[in-house]
C-alpha positions in Angstrom: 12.3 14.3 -23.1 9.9 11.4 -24.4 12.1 8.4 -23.8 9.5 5.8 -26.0 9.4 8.2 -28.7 12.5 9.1 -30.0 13.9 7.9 -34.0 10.7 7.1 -35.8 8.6 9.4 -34.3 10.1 13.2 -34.3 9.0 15.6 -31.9 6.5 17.2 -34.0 4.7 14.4 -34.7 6.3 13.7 -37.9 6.6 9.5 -38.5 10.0 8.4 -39.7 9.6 5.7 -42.1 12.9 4.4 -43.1 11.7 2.6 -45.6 10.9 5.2 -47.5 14.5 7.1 -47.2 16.7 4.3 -47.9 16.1 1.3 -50.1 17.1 -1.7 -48.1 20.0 -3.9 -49.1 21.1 -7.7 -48.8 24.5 -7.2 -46.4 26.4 -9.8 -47.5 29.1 -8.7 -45.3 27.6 -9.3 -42.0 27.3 -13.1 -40.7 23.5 -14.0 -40.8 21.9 -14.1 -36.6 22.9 -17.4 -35.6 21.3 -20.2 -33.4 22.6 -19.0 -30.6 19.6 -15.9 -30.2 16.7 -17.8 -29.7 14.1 -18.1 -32.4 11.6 -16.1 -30.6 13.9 -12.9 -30.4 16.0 -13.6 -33.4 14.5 -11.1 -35.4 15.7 -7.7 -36.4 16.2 -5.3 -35.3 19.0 -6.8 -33.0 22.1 -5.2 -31.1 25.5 -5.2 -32.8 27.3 -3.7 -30.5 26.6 -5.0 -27.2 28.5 -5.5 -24.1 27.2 -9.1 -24.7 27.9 -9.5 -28.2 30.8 -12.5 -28.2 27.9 -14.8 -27.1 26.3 -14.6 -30.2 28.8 -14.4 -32.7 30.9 -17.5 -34.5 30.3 -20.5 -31.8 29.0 -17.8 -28.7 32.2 -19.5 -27.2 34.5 -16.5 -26.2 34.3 -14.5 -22.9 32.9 -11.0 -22.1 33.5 -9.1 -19.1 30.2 -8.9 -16.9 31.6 -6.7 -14.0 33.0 -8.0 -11.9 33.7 -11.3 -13.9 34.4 -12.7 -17.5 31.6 -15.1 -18.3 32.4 -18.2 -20.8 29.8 -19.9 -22.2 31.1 -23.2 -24.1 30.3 -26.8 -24.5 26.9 -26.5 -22.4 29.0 -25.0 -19.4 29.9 -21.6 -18.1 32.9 -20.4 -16.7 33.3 -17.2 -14.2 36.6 -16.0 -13.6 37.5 -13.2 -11.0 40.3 -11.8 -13.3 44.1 -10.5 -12.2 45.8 -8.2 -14.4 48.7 -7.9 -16.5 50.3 -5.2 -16.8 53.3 -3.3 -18.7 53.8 0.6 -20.1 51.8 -0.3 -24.0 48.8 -2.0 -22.1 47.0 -3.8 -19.4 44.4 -6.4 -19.8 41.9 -8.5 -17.6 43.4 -12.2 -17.3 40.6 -14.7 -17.8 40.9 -18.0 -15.9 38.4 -20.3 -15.4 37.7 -19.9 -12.0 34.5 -21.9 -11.8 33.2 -23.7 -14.2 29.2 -25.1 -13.8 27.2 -27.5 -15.6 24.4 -29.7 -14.8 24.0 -33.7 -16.1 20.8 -34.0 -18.2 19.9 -34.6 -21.5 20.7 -31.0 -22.6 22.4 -30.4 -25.7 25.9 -28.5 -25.7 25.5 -25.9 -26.6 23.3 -22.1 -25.0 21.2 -19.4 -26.3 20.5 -16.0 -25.4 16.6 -16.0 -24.5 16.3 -12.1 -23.7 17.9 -9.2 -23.2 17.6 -5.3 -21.6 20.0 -2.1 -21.4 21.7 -4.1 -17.9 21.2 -7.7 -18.4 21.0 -10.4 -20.8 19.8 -13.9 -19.9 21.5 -16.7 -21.4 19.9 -20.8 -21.1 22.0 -23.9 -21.4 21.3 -27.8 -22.0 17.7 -26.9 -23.6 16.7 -24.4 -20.4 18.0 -26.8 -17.8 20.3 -23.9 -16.5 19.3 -20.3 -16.7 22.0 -17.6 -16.6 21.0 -14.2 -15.9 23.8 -12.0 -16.0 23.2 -8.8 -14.3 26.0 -5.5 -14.9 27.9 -4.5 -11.6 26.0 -7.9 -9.5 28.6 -8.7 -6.8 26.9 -12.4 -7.4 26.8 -14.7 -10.1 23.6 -16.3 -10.6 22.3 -19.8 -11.9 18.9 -20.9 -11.9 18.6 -24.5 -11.6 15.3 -26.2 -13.4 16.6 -30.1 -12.6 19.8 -32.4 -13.0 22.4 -32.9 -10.7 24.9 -29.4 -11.0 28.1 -29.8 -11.8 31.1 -27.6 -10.4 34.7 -27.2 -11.2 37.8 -25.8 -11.0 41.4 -25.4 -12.7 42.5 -24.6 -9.3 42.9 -27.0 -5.8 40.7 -27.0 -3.6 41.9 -26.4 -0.4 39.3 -26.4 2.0 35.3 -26.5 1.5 32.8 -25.8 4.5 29.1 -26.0 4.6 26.8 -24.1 6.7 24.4 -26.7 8.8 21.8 -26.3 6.4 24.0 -26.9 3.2 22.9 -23.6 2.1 26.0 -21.7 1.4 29.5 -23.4 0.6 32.7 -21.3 1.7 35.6 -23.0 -1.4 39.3 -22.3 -0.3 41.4 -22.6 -3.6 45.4 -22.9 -3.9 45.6 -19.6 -5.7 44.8 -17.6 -2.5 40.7 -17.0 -3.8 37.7 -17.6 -1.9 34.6 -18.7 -3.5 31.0 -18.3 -1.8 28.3 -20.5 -3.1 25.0 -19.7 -2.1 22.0 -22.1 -2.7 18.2 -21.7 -1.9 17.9 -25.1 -0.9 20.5 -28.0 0.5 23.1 -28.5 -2.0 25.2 -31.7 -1.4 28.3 -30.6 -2.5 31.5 -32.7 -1.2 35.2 -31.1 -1.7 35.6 -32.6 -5.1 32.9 -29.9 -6.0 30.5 -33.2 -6.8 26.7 -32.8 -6.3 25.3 -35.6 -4.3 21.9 -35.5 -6.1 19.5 -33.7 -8.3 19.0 -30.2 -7.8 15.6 -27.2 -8.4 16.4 -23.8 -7.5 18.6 -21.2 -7.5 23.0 -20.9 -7.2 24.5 -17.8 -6.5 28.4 -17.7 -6.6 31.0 -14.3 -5.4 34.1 -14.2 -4.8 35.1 -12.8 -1.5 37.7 -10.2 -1.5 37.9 -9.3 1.8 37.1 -11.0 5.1 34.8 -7.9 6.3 32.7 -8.2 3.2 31.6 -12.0 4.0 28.5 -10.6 6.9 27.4 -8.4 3.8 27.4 -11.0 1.2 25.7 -13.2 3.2 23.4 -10.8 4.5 22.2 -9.5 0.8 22.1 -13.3 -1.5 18.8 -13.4 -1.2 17.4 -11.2 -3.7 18.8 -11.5 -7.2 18.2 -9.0 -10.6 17.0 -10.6 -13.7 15.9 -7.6 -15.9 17.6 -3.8 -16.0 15.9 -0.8 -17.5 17.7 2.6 -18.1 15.7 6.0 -18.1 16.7 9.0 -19.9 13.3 11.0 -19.9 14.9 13.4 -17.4 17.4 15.7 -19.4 21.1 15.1 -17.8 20.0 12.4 -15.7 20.3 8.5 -16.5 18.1 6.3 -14.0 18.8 2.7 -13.3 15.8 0.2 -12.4 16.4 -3.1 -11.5 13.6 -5.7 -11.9 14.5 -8.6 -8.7 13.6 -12.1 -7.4 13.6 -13.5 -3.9 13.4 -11.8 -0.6 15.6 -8.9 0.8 17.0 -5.7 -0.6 18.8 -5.8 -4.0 22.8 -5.3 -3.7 24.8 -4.2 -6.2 28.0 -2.4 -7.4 29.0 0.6 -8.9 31.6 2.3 -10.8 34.1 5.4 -9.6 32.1 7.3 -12.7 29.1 6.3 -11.1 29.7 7.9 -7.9 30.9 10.9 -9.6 27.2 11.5 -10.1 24.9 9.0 -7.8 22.2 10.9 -6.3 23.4 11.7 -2.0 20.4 9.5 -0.9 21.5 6.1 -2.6 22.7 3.2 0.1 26.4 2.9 -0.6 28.1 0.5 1.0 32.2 1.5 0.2 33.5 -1.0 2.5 31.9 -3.6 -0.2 34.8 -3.6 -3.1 35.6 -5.4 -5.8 38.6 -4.6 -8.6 38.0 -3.9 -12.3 39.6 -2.5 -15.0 37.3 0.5 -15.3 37.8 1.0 -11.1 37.3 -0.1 -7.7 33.2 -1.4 -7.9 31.9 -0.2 -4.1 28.4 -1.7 -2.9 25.0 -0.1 -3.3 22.0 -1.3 -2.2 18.8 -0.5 -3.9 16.7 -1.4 -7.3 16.6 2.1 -8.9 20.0 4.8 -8.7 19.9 7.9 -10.4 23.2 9.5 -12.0 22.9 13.1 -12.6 24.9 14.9 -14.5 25.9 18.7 -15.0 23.3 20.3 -17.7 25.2 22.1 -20.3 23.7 24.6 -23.2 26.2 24.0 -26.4 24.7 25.0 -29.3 26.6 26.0 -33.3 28.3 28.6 -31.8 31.6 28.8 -29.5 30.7 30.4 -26.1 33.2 32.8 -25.7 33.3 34.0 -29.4 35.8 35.8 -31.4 35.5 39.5 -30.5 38.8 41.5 -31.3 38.5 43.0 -34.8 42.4 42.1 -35.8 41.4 38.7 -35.2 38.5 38.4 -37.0 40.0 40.1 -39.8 42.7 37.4 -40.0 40.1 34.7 -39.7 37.8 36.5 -42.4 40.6 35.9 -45.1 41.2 32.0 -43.7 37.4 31.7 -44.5 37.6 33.4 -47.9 40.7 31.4 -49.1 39.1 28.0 -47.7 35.6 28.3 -49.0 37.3 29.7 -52.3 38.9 25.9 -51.9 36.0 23.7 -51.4 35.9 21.6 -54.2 33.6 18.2 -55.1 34.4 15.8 -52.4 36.2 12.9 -54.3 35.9 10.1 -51.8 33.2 7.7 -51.8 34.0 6.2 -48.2 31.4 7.1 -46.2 33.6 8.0 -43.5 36.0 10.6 -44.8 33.2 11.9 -47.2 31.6 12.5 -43.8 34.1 14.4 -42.6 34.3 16.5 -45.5 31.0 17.7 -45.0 31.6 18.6 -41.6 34.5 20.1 -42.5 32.3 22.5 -44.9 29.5 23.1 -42.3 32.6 24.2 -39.4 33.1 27.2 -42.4 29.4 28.1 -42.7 29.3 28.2 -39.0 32.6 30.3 -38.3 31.5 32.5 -41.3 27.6 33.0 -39.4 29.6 33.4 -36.2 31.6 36.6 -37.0 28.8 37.9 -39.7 30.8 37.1 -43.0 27.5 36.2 -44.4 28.7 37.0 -48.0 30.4 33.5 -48.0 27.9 31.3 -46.2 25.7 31.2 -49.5 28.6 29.7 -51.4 29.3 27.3 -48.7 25.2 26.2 -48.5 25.4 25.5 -51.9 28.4 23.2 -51.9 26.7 21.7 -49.0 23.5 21.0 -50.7 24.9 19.7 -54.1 28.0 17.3 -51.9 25.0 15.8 -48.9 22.0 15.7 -51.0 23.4 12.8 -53.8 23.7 10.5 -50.4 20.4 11.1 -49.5 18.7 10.7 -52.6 20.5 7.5 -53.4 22.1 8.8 -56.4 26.1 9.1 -55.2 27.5 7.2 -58.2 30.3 5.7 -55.8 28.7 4.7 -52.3 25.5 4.6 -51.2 23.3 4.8 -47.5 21.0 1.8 -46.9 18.5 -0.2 -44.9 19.7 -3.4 -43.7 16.5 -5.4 -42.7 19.0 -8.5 -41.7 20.1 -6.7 -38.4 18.5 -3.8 -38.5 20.9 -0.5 -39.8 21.7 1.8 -42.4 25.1 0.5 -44.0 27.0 1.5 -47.0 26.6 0.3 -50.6 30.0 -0.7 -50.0 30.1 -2.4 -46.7 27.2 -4.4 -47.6 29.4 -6.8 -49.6 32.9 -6.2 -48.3 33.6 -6.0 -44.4 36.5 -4.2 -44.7 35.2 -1.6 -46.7 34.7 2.3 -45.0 36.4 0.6 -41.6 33.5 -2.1 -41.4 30.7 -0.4 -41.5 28.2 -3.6 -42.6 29.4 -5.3 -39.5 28.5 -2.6 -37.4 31.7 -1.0 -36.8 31.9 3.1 -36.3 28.2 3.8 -37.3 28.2 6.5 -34.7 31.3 7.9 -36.0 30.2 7.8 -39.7 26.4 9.3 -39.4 27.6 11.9 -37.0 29.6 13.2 -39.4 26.6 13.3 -41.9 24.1 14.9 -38.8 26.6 17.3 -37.9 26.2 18.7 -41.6 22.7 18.2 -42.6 21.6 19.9 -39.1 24.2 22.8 -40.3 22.1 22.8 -44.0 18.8 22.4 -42.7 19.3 25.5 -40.8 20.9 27.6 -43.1 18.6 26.3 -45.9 15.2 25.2 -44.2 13.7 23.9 -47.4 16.2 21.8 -48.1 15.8 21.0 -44.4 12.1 20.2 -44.4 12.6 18.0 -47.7 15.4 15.8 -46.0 13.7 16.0 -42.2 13.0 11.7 -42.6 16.8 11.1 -43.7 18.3 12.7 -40.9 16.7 11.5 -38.3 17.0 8.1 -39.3 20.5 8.8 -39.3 20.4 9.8 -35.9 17.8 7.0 -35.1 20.4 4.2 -36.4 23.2 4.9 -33.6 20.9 6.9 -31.1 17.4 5.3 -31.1 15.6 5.4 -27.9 12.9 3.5 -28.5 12.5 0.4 -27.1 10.1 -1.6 -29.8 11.5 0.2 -33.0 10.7 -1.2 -36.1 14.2 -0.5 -37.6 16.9 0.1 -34.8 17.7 -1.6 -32.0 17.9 0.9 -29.1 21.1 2.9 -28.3 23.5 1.0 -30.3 26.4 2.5 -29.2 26.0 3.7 -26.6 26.7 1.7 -23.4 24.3 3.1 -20.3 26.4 1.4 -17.7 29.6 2.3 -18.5 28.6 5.8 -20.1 30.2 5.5 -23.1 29.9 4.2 -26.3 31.2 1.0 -28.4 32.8 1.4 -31.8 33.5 -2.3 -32.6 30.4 -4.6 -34.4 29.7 -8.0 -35.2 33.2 -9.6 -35.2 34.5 -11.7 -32.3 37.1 -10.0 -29.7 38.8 -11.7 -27.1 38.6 -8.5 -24.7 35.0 -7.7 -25.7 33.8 -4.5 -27.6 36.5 -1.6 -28.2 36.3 1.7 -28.9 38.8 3.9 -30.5 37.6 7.7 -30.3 35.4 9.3 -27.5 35.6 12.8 -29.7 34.0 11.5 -32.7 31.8 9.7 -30.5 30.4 12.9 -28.8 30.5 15.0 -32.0 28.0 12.1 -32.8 25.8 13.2 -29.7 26.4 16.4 -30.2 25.5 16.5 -34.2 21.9 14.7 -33.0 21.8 18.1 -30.1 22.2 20.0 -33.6 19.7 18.5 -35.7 17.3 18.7 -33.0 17.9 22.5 -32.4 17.6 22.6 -36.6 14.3 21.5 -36.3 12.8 23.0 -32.9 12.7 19.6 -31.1 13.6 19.6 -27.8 13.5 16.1 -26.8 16.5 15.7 -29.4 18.8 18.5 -28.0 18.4 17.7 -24.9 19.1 13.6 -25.4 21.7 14.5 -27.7 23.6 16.6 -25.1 23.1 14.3 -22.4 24.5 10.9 -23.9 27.5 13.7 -25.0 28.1 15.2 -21.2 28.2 11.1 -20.1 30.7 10.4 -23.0 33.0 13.2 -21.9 32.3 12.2 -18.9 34.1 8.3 -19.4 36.4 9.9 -21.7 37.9 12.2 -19.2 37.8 9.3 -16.6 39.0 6.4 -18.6 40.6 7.5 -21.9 42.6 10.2 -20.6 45.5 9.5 -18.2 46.7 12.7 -16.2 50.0 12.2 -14.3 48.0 12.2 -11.3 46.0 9.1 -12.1 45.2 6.2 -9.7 42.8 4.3 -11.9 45.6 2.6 -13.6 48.5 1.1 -12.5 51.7 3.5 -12.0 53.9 1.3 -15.0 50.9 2.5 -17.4 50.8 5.9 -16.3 54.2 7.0 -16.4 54.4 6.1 -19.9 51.0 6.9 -21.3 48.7 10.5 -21.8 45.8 8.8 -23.4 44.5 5.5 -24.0 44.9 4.7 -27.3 42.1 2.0 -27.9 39.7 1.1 -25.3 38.6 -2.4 -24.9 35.8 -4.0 -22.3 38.2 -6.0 -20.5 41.7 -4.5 -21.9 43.6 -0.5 -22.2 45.4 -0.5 -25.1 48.5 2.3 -26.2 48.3 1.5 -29.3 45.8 2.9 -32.3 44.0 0.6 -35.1 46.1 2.9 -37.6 49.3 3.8 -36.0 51.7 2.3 -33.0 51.9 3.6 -29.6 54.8 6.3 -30.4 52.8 8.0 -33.1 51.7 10.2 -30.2 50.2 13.2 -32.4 48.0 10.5 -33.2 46.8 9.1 -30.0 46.2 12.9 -29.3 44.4 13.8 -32.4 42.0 10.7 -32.4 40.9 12.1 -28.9 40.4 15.5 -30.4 38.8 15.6 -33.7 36.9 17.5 -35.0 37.6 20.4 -33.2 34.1 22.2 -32.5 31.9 23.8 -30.2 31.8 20.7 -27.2 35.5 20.6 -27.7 36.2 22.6 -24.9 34.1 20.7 -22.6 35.5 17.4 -23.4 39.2 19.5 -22.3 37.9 21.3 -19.7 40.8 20.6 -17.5 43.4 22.7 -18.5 46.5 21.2 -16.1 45.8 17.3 -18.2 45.7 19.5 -21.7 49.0 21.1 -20.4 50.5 17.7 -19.3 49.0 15.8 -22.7 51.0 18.4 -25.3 53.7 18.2 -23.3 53.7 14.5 -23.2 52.9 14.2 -27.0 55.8 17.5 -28.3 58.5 15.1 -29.0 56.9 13.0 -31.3 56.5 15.9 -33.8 60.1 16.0 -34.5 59.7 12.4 -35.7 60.2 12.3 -39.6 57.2 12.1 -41.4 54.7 13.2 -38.9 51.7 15.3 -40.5 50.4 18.8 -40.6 47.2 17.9 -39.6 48.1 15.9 -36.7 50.6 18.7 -35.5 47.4 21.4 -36.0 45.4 19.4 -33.2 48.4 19.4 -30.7 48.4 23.1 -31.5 44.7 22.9 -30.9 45.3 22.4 -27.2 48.3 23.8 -26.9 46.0 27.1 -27.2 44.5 26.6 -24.1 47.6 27.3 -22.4 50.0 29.2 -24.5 47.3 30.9 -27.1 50.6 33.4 -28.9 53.1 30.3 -29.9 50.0 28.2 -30.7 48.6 30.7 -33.1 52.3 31.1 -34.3 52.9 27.5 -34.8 49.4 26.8 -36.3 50.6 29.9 -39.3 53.3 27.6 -40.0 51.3 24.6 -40.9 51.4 23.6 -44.8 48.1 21.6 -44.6 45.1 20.1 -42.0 43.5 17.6 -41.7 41.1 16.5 -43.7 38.2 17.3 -41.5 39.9 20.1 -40.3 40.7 23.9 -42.0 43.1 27.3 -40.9 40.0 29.1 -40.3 38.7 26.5 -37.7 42.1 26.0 -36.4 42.5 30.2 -35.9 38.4 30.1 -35.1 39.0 27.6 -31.6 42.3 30.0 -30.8 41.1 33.2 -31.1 37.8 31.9 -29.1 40.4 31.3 -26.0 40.7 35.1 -25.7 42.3 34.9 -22.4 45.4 32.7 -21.5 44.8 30.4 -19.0 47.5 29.5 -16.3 47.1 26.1 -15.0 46.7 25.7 -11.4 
């Protein structure tokens, strides 16, 4: 894998010039990059969908959750907040407070900027670079640099009881709520219990909350040596590397995630009697500037990987393909979304039909494919269109460009993973079946891919990995509008489709590199899907009032769980289900891999299809996994189904159940 080379470059060789794929676009839709990136970075391309991204939208003035605090920047100051939670059966979200709230007098103005950012950190300056922020993912310390003016520190809280080390070096802050605050300084700072600075101050602040007595030796041992840059490393296929860039003197502590120690290399320093809480799971101490994660390497590629063999079966599913492909019919939508899906729906049939050798209907199905993906392409779709925006640095839709709301918000940034995949997944399926076509239409697709999965780190037209999130292993659905709980995400299956559709385009076009980053980003996405979206009975991530009640998360947010979905409420649970599910292909059996949760999730959702008005397709997905248990009365109740969803079809439904040949018990 060629980490700097990935989206305008393919593996051949071949240069991707976007320019020349898509005509570029004026998106009206989006707000313009504001004065809060500063001018010397505030140029596309620029992320839209980072774990950051509240600090540069409206007035920069609403918190995001830097683990282990939420950060405020507002009115020149900055607030950290260690946060409780709040919990009940339809959600639980992160409480911000303002703990701690640090300024500095001066003649600063009021307001901060973002001056750089990385895949682990971005560094934020107040009152005209008089204070420099740089906030570091999973840094058990909050860290100010100090260039001048006397700091200012305060609290909503009492202060209790403040003690000072001889050398006024590190501040012990008793509050009335029960917290402990450690303030760190390297030099004297004359701070007296009403949090007043005595005098003028150069150098650097670094503030934790202690959260248990044992931890105070550690904290104090490790302040030293701060983080202000963080690189990922994805050049090793199923591996993600961390490297830390660091200040000061000492080794580098840090924190990490329950999925991170899923799959931290056995040499890393841990340091488990180190904890902090956080909504994702307890964050244990690791010492150390570079981890590596590695995964388990997979090999998906069209095909299922157990295969329809009995002849009975593949009879049936021969005349599902013959009536379904006898159905296609021009795809009237022009939201780019469901159009997508449409396609994919199409290239599932070609597949299915390649799979058990019913090659007489795969031409017929090529052809639709080619006259419904190719108008898209070519820019001559009378009702939509795929374009450049050279404002932030994407391909939008004609449509989005000039309404927000339009195909769920794709010109602010929302769902592009979601939306292109949908596109990849078919034009990998046409490029192979049709290699001209594919060799004409090489450029588009992977500047489809590039748009959500660019790699690169000085691209001329994406940022790099929009979506996807390298510290928390999944992706981020939600753009350029401002969220009180930070960046959300909806579906983790239509986010690995996405991964997997690049796998597929790559393996189209011989290119390793692609497959292999394709299916790595996916395993990492199941990986956070199965950990954090899905909630088995057995559970201790969340608290036991959420769990009882709740299967699957319904929308994921940075700093709150959510049961309900943007398009239905909590009780729709075919829904919650299906969202997790679709489309049903290939990877789909690695994202359920654990058959006892797939058990426990039908079961959970079964009563909610007697609910009036529920829908075929959403009952064909809980048949879908029902399959993997019970494969006669799923195949039973799928033959009863009227209609599927719209990205979905009989033959793929009887395809996925007739590929679990044997019935699995759960154990």
């Amino acid at each position: 894998m060629k980490d700097e080379n990935f989206a305008t470059v393919a593996d051949d060789g071949t240069s991707i010039n976007v320019d020349e794929c898509f005509a570029t676009v004026d998106n009206t839709a989006a707000p313009n990059p504001s004065q809060l990136w500063s001018s010397n970075i505030r140029k596309a391309p620029l992320p839209t969908n980072s774990f950051w991204q509240n600090f540069v939208l409206s007035d920069g003035s609403v918190q995001e959750y830097i683990h282990p605090y939420l950060v405020q920047f507002k009115g020149g100051s900055v607030s950290i907040c260690y946060p409780s939670r709040y919990v009940n059966p339809g959600y639980i979200f992160q409480v911000f407070v303002a703990d701690l709230t640090i300024s500095s007098t001066g003649d600063g103005s009021g307001s901060h900027v973002v001056t750089r950012y990385d895949d682990l950190t971005v560094t934020l300056e107040l009152q005209q670079g008089q204070i420099k922020v740089p906030l570091v993912r999973g840094s058990p310390y909050f860290t100010i640099v100090f260039r001048g003016g006397i700091p200012v520190f305060s609290t909503i809280h009492a202060v209790l009881h403040l003690h000072a080390n001889k050398h006024e070096t590190k501040h012990r802050i008793e509050m009335n709520n029960g917290q402990i605050w450690l303030i760190y300084s390297s030099a004297p700072l004359k701070l007296s219990t009403d949090l007043r600075c005595a005098e003028e101050f150069a150098g650097v602040v670094r503030i934790c909350i202690l959260t248990a007595a044992e931890s105070e030796p550690i904290l104090d041992q490790f302040n030293t040596s701060y983080a202000v840059a963080g690189s990922v490393d994805l050049s090793v296929p199923f591996q993600i590397r961390y490297n830390w860039k660091k200040k000061g003197s000492g080794e580098l502590l840090m924190l990490c995630l329950p999925l991170h120690r899923e799959i931290l290399c056995s040499y890393a320093v841990r340091i488990p009697g180190l904890v902090f809480q956080s909504i994702d799971g307890a964050l244990e101490g690791v010492i150390g500037e570079s981890w590596i994660l590695q995964d388990k390497k997979i090999s998906i590629g069209w095909y299922a990987s157990n295969g329809v063999e009995d002849s009975e079966e593949k009879d049936q599913l021969t005349a599902a393909l013959e009536q379904d492909v006898a159905g296609l019919s021009p795809i009237t939508t022009s939201s780019s979304y469901f159009y997508g899906k449409a396609l994919a729906r199409a290239a599932r049939l070609a597949l299915i039909a390649k799979e058990i050798c019913s090659y007489s209907l795969v031409g017929q199905i090529r052809e639709f494919l080619v006259n419904s993906i190719t108008p898209w392409l070519k820019g001559t779709f009378p009702g939509n269109a795929i374009l450049y925006d050279p404002k932030w640095g994407g391909l939008i839709s004609k449509n989005g460009a000039t309404d927000p709301g339009a195909d769920f918000g794709l010109g602010i940034y929302n769902d592009h993973h979601y939306h292109w995949g949908y596109f990849c997944y078919a034009g990998a399926v046409l490029a192979k079946l049709d290699p001209s076509w594919g060799r004409l239409y090489k450029p588009h697709l992977y500047a489809l891919v590039g748009d959500y999965m660019n790699l690169k780190r000085h691209n001329d037209f994406f940022p790099r990995l929009r979506n996807f999130d390298p510290w928390l292993l999944h992706s981020w659905a939600g753009g350029l509008t401002v969220f009180a709980d930070g960046r959300n995400q909806e579906s983790t299956s239509e986010a690995i489709n996405a991964y997997y559709a690049a796998s597929l385009v790559g393996l189209a076009y011989g290119d390793l590199h692609l497959i292999q980053t394709g299916l790595t980003l996916a395993v990492l996405e199941s990986r956070a899907a199965q950990s954090l979206w899905h909630v088995p009975s057995w559970s201790s991530l969340y608290e036991s009032q959420f769990v009882d009640q709740n299967r699957v998360v319904g929308v994921l947010w940075a700093s709150k769980r959510d049961s309900g979905l943007w398009f239905a409420p909590p009780d729709w649970r075919e829904c919650r289900l299906g969202i997790q599910l679709l489309p049903i292909t290939p990877i789909t059996e690695y994202l359920f891999k654990d058959v006892n949760f797939v058990q426990e999730l039908v079961e959970w959702t079964w009563p909610a299809l007697s609910r009036a008005g529920v829908g075929e397709g959403w009952k064909g997905f809980v048949y879908a996994l029902q399959a993997m248990y019970a494969r006669g009365p799923a195949l039973n109740n799928t033959l009863l189904l009227k209609s599927h969803d719209d990205g979905n079809s009989l033959s793929n439904l009887l395809w996925w159940i007739f590929s679990q040949r044997q019935m699995r018990i759960p154990q």
